[in-house]
C-alpha positions, -999 to 999 in steps of 0.1 A, spaced: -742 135 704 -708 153 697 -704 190 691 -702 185 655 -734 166 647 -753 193 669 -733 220 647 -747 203 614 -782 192 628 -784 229 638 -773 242 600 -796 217 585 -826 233 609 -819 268 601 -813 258 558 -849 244 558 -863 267 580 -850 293 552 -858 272 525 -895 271 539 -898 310 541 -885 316 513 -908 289 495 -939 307 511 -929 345 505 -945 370 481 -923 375 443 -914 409 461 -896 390 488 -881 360 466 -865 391 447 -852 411 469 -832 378 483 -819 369 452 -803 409 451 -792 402 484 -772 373 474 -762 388 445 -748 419 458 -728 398 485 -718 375 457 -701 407 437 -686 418 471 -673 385 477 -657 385 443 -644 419 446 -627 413 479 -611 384 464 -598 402 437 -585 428 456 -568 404 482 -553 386 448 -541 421 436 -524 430 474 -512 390 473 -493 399 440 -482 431 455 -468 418 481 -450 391 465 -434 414 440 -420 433 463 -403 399 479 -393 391 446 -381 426 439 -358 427 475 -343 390 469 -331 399 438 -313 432 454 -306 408 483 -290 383 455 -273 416 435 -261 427 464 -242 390 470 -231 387 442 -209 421 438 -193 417 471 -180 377 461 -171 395 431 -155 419 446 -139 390 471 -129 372 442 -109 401 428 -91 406 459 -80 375 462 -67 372 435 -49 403 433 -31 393 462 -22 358 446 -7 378 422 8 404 442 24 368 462 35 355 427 54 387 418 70 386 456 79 347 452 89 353 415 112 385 428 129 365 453 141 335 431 153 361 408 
């Protein structure tokens, strides 16, 4: 047998061995169980949330830096842009000055 079917045979086991004692316990047990679950269900969930809120977090602030990142790019082609072109101009005027 490989690893895996001893892994499941074992999880198998040890659900109907729980399923078993929990069939046979008192009310008193049964319930506290079902808090048990419950309160690791409502930690579960609010984990989750909270990793969802830090996800979010986090991926505003990515957003929020690529678009400075993007800002940031876009002045200095703009600024680029104008220098170039001043000194386009600046050749016109010479080029324009010496056919004159």
């Amino acid at each position: 047998m490989g690893n895996k079917t001893k892994g499941l045979l074992a999880l198998v086991g040890i659900g109907a061995l729980a399923y078993w004692k929990y069939k046979n316990s008192s009310d008193e047990d049964k319930q506290m169980v079902k808090d048990k679950i419950n309160t690791a269900k409502d930690n579960l969930n609010k984990w989750s949330s909270d990793l969802k809120d830090k996800a979010n977090n986090v991926a505003s602030q990515v957003q929020d830096k690529a678009n400075s990142v993007a800002s940031q790019v876009q002045d200095k082609a703009n600024d680029v842009a104008s220098q170039a072109q001043d000194k386009a101009d600046d050749v016109v005027n010479k080029a324009q000055g010496a056919v004159s």
